[in-house]
ZAKOLPA-490314 format. One line per field, with one value per residue: x, y negated, z of N, C-alpha, C in turn; residue number from 1; residue in three letters. Coordinates in steps of 0.02 Angstrom, whole numbers, plus 32768, in hexadecimal, padded with zeros to 4 digits. Each point is the difference from the previous one (the first is absolute). Last residue first. Example, Ala and Ser with C-alpha at 12.3 -4.5 7.8 and 13.67 -1.06 7.14 Angstrom:
2
n_c1	8282;800F
n_c2	8070;811E
n_c3	8162;7FFC
ca_c1	802A;7FD3
ca_c2	7FC5;7FC5
ca_c3	8003;8000
c_c1	7FD9;802D
c_c2	7FC9;7FC4
c_c3	8025;8000
seq	2;1
type	SER;ALA
END
This chain:
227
n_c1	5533;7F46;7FDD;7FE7;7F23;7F74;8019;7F8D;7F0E;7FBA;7FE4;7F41;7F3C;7FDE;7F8F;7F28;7F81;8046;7FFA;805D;8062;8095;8028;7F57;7FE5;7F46;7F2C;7F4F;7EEA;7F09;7EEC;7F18;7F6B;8015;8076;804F;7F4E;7F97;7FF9;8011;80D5;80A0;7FEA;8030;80D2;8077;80AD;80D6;8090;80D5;804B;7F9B;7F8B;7F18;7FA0;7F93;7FEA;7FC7;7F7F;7FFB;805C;80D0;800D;7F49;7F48;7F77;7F72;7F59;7F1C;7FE5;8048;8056;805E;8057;806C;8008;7FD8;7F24;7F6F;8050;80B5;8051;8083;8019;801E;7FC0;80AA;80EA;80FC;80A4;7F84;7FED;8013;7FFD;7FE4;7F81;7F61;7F0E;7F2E;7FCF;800D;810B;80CB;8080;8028;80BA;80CD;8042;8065;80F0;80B2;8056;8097;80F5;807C;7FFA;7FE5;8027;7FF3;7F47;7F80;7F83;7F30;7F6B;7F46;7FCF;7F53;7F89;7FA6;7FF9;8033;8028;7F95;7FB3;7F77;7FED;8096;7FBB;7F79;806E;8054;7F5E;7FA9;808B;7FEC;7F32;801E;805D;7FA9;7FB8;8002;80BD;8075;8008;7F53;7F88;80C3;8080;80E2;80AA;8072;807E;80E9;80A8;80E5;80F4;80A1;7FF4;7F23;7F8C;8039;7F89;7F14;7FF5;8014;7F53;7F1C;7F35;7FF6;8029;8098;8051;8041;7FD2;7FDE;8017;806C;8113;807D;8091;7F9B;7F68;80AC;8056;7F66;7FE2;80AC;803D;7F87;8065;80DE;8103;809E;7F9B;7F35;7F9B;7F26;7F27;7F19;7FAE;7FC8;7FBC;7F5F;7F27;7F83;7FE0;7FE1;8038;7FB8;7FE4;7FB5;801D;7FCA;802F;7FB4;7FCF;7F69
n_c2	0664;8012;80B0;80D2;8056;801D;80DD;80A6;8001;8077;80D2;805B;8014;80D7;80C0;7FF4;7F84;7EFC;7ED4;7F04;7ED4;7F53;7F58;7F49;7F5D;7FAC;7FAA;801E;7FDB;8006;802F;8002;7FE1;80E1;8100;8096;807F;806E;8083;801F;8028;7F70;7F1E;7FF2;7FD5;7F5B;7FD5;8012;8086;8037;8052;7FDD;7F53;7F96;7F53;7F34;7F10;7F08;7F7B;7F6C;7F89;8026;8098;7FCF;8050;809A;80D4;8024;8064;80E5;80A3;80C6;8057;80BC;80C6;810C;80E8;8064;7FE1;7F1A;7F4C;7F0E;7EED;7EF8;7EF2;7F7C;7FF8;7FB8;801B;8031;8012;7FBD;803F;804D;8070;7FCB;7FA8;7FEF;7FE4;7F02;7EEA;7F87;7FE3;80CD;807D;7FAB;8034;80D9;8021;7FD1;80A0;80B6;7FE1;7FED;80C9;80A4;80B2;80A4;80F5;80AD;80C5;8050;7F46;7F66;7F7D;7F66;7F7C;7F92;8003;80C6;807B;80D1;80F4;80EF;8043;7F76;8022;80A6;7FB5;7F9F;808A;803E;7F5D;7FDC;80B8;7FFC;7F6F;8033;80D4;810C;80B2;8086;806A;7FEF;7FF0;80BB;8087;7F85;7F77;7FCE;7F69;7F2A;7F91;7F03;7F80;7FDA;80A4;80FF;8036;8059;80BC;80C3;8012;8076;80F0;808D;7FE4;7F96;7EF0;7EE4;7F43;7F28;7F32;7F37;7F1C;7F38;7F50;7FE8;8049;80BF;80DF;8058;803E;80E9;8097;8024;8077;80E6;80B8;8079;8087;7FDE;7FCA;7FA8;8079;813B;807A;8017;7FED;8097;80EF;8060;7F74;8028;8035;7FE8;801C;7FB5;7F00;7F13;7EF8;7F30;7F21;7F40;7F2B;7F47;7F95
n_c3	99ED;7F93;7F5F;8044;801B;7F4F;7F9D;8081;7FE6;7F34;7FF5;807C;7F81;7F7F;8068;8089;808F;8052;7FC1;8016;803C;8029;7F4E;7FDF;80EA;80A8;80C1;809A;8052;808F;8063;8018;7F32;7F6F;7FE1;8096;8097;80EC;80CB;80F7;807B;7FBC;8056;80DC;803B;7F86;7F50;7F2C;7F47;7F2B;7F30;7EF3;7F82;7F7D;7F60;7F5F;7F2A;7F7D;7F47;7F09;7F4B;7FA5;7F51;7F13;7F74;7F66;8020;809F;8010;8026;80A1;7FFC;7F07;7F65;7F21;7FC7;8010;8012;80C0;8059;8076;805D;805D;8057;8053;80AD;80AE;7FEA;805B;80AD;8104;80FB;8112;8121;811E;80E8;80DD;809C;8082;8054;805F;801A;8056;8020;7F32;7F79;805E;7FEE;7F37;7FDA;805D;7F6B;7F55;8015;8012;7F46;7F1D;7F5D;7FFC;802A;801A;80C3;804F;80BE;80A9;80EC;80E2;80FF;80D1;80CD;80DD;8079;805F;7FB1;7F6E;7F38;7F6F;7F51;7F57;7F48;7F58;7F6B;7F67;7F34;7F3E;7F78;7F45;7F47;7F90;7FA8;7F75;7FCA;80EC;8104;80BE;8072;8089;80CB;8067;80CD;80D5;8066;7F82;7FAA;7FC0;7FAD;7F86;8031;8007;7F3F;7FA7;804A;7FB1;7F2F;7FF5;8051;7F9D;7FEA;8049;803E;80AD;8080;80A1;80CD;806D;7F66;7F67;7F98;7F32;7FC0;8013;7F54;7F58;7FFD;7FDA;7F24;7F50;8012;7F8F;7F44;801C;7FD5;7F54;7F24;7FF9;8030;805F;80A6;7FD3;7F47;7FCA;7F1C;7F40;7FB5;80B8;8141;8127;810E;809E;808C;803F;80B7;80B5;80E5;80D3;80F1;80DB
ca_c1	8036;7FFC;8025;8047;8012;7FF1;8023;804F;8004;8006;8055;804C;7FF7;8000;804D;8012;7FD9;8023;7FE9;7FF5;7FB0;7FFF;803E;8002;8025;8053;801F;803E;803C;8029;8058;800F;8007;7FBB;8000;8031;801C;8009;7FF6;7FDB;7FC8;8012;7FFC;7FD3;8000;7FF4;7FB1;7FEA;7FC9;7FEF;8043;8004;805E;8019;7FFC;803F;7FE7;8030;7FFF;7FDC;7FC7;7FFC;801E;804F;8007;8025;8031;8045;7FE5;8012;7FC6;7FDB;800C;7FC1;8011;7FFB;8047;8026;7FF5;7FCC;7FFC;8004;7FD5;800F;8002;7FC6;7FD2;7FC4;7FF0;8020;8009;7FF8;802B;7FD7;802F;802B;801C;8041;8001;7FF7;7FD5;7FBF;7FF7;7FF9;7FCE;7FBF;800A;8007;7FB6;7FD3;7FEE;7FC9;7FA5;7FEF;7FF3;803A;7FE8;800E;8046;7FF7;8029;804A;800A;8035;800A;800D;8010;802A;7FE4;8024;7FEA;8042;7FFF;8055;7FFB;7FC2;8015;8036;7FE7;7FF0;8023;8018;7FD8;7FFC;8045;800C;7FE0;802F;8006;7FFF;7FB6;7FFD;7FF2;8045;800D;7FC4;7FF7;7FE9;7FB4;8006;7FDB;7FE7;7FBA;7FDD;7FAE;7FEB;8009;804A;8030;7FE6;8029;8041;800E;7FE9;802F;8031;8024;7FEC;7FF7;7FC6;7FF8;7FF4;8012;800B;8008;7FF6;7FAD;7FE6;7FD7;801B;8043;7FDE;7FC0;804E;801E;7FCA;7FEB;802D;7FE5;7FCE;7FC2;7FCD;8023;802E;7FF9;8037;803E;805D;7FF7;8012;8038;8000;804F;8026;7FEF;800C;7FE2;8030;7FED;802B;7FF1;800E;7FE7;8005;801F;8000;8036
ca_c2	7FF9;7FCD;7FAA;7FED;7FED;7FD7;7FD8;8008;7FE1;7FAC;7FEB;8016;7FBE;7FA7;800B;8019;8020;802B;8046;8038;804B;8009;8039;804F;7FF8;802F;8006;7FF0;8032;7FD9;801D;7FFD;7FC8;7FDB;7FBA;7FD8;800C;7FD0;8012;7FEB;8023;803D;8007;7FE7;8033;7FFA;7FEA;7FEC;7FE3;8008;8009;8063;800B;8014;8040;7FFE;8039;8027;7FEF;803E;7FDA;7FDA;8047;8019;7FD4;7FBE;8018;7FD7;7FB1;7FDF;7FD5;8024;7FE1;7FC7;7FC0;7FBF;7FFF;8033;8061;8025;8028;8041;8033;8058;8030;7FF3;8044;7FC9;8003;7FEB;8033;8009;7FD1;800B;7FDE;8042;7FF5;802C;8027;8022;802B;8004;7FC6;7FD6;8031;8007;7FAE;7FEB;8030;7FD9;7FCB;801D;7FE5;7FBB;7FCE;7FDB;7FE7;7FB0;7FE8;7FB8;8004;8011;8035;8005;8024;8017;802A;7FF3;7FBF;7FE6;7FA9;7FD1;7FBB;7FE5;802F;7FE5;7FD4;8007;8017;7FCC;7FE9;8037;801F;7FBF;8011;8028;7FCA;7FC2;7FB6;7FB9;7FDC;7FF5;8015;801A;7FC2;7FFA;800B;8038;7FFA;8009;8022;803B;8034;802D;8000;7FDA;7FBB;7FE2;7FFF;7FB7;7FD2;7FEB;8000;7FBC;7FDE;8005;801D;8046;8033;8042;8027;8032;8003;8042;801F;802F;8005;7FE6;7FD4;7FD6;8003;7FED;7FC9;7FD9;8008;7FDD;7FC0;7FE3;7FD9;7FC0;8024;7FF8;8014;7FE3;7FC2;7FB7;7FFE;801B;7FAD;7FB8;7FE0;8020;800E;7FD5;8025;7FD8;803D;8021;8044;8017;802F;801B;804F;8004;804F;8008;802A
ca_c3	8030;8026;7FEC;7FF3;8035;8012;7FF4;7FF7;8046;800D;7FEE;8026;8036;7FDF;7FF0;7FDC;8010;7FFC;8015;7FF2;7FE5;803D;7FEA;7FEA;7F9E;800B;7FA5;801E;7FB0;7FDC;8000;8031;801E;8018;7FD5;7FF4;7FB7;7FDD;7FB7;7FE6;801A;7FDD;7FB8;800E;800B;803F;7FEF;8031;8007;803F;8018;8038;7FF2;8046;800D;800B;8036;800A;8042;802C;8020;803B;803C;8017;8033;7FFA;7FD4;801E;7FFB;7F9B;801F;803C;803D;8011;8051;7FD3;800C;7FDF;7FFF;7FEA;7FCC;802A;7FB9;8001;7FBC;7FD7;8008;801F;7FB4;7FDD;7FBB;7FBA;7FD7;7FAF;7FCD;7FD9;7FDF;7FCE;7FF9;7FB9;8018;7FD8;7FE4;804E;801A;7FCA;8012;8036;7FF5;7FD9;8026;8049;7FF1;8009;802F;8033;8055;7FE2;8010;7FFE;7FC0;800B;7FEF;7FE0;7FDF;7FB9;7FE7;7FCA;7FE2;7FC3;7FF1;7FE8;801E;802B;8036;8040;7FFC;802E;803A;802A;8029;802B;802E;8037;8033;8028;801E;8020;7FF8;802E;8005;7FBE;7FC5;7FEA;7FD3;7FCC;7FBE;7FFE;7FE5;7FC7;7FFC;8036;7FF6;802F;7FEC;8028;7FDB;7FFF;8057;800D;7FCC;8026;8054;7FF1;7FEC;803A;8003;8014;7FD9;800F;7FC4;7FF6;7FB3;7FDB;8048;7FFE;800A;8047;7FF0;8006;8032;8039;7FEA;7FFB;804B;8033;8007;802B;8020;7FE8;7FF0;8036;802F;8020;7FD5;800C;7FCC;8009;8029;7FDC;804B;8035;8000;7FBB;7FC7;7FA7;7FC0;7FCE;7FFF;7FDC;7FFA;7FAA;7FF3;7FB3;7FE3;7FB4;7FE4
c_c1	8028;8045;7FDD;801A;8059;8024;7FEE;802C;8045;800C;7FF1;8033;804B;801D;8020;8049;802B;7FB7;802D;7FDA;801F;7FB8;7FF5;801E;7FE9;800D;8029;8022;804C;8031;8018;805B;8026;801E;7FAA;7FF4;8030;8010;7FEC;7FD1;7FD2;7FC8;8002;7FE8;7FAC;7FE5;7FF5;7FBA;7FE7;7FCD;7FDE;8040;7FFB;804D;801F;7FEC;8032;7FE4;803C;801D;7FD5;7FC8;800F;7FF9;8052;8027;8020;8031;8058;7FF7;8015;7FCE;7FD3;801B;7FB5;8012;8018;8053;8021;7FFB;7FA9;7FE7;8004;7FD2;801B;8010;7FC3;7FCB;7FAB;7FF1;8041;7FF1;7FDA;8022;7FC8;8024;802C;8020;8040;8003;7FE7;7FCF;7FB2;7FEB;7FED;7FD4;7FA6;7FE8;7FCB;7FBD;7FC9;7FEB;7FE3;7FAC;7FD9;7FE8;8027;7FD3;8004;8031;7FFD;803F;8043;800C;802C;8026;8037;8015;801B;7FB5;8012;7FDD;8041;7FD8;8041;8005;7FDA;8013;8007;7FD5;7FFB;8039;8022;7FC9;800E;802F;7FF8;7FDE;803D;801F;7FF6;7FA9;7FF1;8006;8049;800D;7FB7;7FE3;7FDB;7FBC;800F;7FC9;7FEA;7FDE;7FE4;7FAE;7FDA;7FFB;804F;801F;7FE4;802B;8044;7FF1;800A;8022;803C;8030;7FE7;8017;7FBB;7FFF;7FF5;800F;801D;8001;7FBF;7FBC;7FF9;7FC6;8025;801A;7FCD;7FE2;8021;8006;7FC1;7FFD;802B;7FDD;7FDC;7FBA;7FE4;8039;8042;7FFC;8033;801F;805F;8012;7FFB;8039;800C;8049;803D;8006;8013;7FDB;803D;7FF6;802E;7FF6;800B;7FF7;8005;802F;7FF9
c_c2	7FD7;8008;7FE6;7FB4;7FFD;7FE1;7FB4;7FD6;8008;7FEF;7FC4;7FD3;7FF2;7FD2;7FBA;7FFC;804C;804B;8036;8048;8024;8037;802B;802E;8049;7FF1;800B;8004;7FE8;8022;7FBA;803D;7FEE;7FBA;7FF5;7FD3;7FCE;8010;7FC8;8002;7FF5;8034;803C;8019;8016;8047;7FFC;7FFF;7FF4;7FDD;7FF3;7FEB;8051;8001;800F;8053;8031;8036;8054;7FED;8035;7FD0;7FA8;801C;7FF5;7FC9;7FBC;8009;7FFB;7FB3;7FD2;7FAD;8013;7FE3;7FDD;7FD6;7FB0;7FC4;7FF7;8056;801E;8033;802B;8027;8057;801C;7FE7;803B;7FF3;7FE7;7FD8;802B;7FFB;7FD4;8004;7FE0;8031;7FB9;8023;805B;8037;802A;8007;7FBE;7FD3;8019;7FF1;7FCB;7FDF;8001;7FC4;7FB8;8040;8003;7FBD;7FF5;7FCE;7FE5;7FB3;7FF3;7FB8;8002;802B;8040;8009;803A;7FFD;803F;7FFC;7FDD;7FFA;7FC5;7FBC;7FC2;800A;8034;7FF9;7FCF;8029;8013;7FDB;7FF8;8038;8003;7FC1;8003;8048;800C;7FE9;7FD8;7FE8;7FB3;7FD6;7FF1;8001;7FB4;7FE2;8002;8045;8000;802F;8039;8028;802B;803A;7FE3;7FB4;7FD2;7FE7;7FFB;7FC6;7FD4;7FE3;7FD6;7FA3;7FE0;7FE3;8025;8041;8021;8024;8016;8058;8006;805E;801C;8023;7FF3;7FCB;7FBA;7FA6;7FF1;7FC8;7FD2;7FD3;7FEB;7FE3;7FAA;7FE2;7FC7;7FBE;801B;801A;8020;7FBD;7FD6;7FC8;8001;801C;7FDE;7FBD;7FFB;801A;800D;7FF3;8032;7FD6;8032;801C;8062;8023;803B;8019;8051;7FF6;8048;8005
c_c3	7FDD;802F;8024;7FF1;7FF2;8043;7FF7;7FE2;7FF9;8040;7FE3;7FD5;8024;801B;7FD9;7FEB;7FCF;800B;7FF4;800F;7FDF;800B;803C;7FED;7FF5;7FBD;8003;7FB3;8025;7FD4;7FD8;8014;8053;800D;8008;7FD0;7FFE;7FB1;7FCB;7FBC;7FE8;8028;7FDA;7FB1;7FEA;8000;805F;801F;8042;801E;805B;801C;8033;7FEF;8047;8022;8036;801B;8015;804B;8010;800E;804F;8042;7FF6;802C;7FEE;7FBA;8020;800C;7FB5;8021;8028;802C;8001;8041;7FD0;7FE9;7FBA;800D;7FF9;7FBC;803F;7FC2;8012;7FBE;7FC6;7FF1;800D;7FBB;7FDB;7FCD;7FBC;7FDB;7FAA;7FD3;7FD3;7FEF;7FF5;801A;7FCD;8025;7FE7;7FF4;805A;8035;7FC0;8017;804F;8001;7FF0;8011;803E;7FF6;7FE0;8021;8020;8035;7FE4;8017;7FED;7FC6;7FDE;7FD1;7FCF;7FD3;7FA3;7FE6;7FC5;7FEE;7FC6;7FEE;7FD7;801E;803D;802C;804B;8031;8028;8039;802B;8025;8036;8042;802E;803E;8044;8039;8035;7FEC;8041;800B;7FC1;7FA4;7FDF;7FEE;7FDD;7FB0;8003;7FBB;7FB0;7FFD;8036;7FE1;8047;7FFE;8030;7FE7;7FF4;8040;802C;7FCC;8014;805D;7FE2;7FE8;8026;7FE1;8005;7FA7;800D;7FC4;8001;7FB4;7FDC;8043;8027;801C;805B;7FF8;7FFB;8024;8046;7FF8;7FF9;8055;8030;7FDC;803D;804B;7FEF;7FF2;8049;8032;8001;7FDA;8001;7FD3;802E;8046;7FE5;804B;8037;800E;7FBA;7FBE;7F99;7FAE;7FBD;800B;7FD9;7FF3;7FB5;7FF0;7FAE;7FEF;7FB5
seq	227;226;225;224;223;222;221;220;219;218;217;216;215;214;213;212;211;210;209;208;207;206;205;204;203;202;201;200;199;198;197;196;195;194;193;192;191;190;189;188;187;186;185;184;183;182;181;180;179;178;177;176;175;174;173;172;171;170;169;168;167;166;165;164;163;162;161;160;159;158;157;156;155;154;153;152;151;150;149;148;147;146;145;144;143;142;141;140;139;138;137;136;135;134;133;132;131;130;129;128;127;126;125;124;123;122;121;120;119;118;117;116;115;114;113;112;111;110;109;108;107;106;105;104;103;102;101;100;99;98;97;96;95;94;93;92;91;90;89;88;87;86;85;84;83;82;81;80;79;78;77;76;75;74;73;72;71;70;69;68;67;66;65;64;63;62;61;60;59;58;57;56;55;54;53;52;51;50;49;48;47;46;45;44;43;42;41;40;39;38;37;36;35;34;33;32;31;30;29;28;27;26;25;24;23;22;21;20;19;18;17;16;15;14;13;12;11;10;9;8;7;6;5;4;3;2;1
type	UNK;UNK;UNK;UNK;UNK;UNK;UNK;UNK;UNK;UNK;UNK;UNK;UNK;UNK;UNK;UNK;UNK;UNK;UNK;UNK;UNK;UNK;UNK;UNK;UNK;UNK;UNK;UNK;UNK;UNK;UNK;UNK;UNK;UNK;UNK;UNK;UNK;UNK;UNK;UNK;UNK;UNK;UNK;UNK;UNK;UNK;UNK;UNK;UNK;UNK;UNK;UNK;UNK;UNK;UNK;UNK;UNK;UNK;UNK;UNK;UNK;UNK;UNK;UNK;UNK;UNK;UNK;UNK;UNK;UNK;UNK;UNK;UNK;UNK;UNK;UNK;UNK;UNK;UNK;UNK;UNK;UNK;UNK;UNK;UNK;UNK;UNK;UNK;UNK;UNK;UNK;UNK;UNK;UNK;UNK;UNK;UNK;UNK;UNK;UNK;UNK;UNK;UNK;UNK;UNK;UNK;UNK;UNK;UNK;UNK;UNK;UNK;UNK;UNK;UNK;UNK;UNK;UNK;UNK;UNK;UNK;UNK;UNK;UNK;UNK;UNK;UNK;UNK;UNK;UNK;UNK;UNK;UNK;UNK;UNK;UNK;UNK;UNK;UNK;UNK;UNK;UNK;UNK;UNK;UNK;UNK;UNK;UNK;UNK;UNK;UNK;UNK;UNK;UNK;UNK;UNK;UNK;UNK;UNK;UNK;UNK;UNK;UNK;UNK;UNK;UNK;UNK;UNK;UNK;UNK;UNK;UNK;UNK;UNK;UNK;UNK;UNK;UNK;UNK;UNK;UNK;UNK;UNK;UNK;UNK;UNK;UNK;UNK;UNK;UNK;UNK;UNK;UNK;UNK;UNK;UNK;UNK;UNK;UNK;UNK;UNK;UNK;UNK;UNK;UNK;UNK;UNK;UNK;UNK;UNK;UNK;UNK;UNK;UNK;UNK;UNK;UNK;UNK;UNK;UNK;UNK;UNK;UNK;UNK;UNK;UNK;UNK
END
């Protein structure tokens, strides 16, 4: 059995109800659901939260909540990785045989069917741990500055101050959108970036961290001009 598990706790700080604010037209997290749903991947497609309302948005948009999270992984200092555990062993205790797990997350409207399935088809092929979305930097992490204590520029890897920008090696980052792994793996507590995950690479018009108000009205009008 392959499941999908999009955490989605109401306590959000920064942008408050973020994983329900209307995004588009539609509570944020009715992308994901919509996503797993059309990916076809999916014996279940669950939510774990710990509020009602975020609950009944996910059911209507066709998500499951057979359980509700309890408050000591509710909070400011549980993890991904916690709240996936804990689902997955709801899960064993259902007797449901889950083999496949992915972790979706609920502020990931540039999501498609298509790299679930990708993720998928990576993770059944390969004797690997994870496959997760991730994309490019846009700019050659070797020349990154970082401000001094008294606020002076330093490279951060000076022996490149000359390198050209195309003979640095590409680098590349989590895309926080979604993380295939075996059930096995995430109990495990496996670490996602190891040798033993693959990178599902995504354009980098199709990333956006949404953690902050900012973020909100770039993803907005990012997601406009791809419409």
């Amino acid at each position: 059995m392959n499941i999908a598990i999009i955490p989605a706790r109401g306590g959000s700080k920064r942008i408050p109800r973020k994983n329900i604010k209307e995004f588009h037209g539609k509570p944020m997290i009715a992308y994901s659901i919509e996503a797993a749903l059309e990916s076809n991947c999916f014996d279940k497609v669950i939510v774990s939260t710990d509020d009602s309302e975020i609950a009944e948005i996910a059911i209507k948009y066709g998500a499951e909540v057979p359980f509700m999270r309890p408050d000591n992984i509710a909070d400011d200092y549980a993890t991904t990785l916690d709240v996936i555990k804990h689902a997955i062993e709801f899960t064993e205790q259902q007797g449901w045989g889950v083999e496949n797990v992915c972790c979706i997350y609920a502020t990931a409207p540039f999501l498609t069917p298509e790299f679930i399935k990708k993720g998928l088809q990576e993770l059944t092929k390969s004797t690997i741990d994870y496959a997760f979305s991730a994309t490019s930097f846009p700019f050659p992490i070797q020349r990154a500055i970082r401000l001094n204590a008294q606020e002076r520029v330093e490279m951060l890897q000076p022996e490149h101050l000359n390198t050209r920008s195309q003979d640095l090696e590409e680098a590349y980052h989590d895309a926080g959108q979604f993380y295939w792994g075996t059930a096995i793996a995430f109990l495990n507590g496996k670490s996602f970036f190891s040798p033993q995950s693959k990178a599902i690479l995504l354009p980098r018009k199709r990333v956006q961290d949404i953690d902050t108000p900012e973020d909100w009205e770039l993803a907005e009008a990012l997601y406009k001009a791809l419409q």
